[in-house]
C-alpha positions in Angstrom: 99.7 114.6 114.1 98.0 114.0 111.2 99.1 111.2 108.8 98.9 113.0 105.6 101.3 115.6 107.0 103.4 112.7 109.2 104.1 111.4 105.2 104.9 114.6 104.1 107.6 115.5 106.5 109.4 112.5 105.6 108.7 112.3 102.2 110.5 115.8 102.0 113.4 113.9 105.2 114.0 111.1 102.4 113.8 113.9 99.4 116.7 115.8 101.6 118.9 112.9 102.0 118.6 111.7 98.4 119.8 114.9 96.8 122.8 114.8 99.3 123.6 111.3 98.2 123.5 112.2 94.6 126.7 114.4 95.6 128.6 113.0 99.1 129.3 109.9 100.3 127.3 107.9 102.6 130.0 108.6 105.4 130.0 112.4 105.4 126.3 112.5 105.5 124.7 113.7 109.0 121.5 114.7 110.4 122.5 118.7 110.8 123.1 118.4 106.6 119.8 116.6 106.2 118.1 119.3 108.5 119.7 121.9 106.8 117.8 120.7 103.9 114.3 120.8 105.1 111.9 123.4 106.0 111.2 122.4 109.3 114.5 122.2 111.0 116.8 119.3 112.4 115.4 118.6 115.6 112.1 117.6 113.6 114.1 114.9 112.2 114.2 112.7 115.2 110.5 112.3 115.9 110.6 110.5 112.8 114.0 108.9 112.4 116.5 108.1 115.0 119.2 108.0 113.1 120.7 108.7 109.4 121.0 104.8 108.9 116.9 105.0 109.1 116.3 108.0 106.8 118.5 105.8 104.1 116.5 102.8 104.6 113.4 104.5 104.1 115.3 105.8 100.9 115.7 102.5 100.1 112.8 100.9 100.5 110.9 103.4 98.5 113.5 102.7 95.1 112.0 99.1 95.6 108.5 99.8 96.1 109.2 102.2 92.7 110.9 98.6 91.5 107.5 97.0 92.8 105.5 98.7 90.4 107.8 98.6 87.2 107.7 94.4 88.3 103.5 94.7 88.5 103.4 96.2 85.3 106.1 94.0 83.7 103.6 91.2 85.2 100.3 92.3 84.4 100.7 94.0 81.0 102.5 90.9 79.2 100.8 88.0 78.7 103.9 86.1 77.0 107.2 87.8 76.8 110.3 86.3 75.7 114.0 85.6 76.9 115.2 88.5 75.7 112.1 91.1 75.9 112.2 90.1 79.6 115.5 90.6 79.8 115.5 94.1 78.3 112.2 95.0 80.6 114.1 94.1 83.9 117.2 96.1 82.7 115.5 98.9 82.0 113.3 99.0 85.1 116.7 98.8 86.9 118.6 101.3 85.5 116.5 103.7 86.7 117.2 102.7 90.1 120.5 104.0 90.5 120.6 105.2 94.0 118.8 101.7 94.8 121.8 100.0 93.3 124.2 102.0 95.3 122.9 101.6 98.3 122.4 97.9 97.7 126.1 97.3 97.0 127.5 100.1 99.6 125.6 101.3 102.4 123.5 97.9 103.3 125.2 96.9 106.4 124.9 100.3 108.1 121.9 100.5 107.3 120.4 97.9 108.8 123.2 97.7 112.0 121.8 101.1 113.2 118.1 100.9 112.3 115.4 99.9 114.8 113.9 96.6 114.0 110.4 97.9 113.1 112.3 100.0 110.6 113.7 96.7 109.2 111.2 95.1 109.3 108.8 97.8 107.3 111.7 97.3 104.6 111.6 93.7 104.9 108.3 93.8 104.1 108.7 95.6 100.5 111.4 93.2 99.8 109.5 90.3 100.2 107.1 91.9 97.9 110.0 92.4 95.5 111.5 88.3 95.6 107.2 87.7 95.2 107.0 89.8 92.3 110.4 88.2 90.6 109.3 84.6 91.3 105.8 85.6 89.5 107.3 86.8 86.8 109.9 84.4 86.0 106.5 81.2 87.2 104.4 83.3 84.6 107.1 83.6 81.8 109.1 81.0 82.1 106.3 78.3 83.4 108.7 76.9 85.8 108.4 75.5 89.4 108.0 77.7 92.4 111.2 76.1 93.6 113.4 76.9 90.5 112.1 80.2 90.3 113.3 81.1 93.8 116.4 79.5 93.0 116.5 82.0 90.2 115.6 85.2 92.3 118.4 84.5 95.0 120.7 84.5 92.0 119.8 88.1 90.6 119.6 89.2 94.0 123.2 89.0 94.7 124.1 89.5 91.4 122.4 93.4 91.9 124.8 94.3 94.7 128.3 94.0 92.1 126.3 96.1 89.5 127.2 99.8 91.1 130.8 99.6 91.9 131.5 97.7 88.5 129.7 100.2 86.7 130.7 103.4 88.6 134.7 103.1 88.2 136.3 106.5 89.6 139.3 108.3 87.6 141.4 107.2 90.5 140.0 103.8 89.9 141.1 103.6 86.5 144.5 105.2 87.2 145.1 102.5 88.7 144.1 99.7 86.6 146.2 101.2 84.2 149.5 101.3 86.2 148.7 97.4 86.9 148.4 97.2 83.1 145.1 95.7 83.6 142.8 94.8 80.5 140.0 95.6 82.2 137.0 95.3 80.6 134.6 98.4 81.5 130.6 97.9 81.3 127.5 100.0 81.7 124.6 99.3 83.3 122.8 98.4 80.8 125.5 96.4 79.5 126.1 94.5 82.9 122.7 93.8 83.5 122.1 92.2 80.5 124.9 90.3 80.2 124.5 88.9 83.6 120.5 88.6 83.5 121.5 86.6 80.0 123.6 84.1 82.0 121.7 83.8 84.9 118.6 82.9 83.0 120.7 80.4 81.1 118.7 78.0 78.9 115.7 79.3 79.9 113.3 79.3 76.8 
């Protein structure tokens, strides 16, 4: 088949499964309500994905490649940027990666547990592009050691995956905070990225 429309197919797969997770949880979504989704029917799925773990690592992997290019241009288009300007251009190329976010902190696991390894690995691949593009950035603005600056990345890293279910606190959630007359202290995204970026990059100048 040819590769133009090989893309296509899953581009629209991926498109399918991303609306779906906009509205359902990870766990009630199936192949038959992806392939109800697409124009050319369920069974088409498999000769692309194996299973619905794959179609949401593809989903994932193309939030960071959209990452990758907000990180080139964060890169490339500044030739000095401070603390704080780097801070707010990292927030904001994140908080447009919602769905990356979410699956990052909820669906990770499954993903990868019930994914052939050449699908990992094509993902692996665009995340190691993603810890490059960090470690550049923070070499480039920063002008510290390679070393430091991997130290650095495998400290936001982490610090992504607490960002969605911090930030996306449901009514029954809250319900319950207040019964445990909890003063807990509720953030955006925006807010809990740059608080945490703030303190990760430390005495940075």
């Amino acid at each position: 088949m040819e590769k133009r429309l090989i893309d296509e197919r899953k581009e629209e797969i991926i498109n399918a499964c991303e609306k779906l997770y906009q509205k359902l949880d990870f766990k009630d979504i199936n192949i038959k309500l992806i392939g109800d989704k697409i124009s050319v029917g369920r069974t088409s799925i498999y000769n692309y994905f194996e299973t619905k773990e794959e179609i949401f690592l593809a989903l994932l992997e193309r939030e960071y490649l959209k990452w990758n290019e907000d990180l080139i241009n964060i890169l490339t288009q500044n030739k000095k940027l401070k603390k704080e300007n780097f801070i707010d251009k990292i927030t904001e190329s994140l908080i447009k990666r919602k769905t990356l976010l979410k699956l990052i902190s909820m669906n990770m696991f499954e993903m990868e547990a019930n994914s052939r390894v050449e699908n990992i690995t094509n993902f692996k691949l665009t995340f190691k592009e993603t810890v490059s593009l960090l470690e550049q950035c923070l070499g480039k603005f920063f002008n510290i050691k390679n070393s430091e600056a991997e130290e650095i990345t495998f400290t936001i890293l982490p610090f992504l995956v607490g960002i969605y279910p911090y930030t996306s606190v449901k009514n029954k959630m809250k319900e319950a905070i207040n019964k445990a007359d909890f003063e807990y202290k509720f953030y955006t995204d925006k807010e809990m990225l740059k608080i945490g970026l703030s303190k990760i990059l430390g005495s940075l100048k």
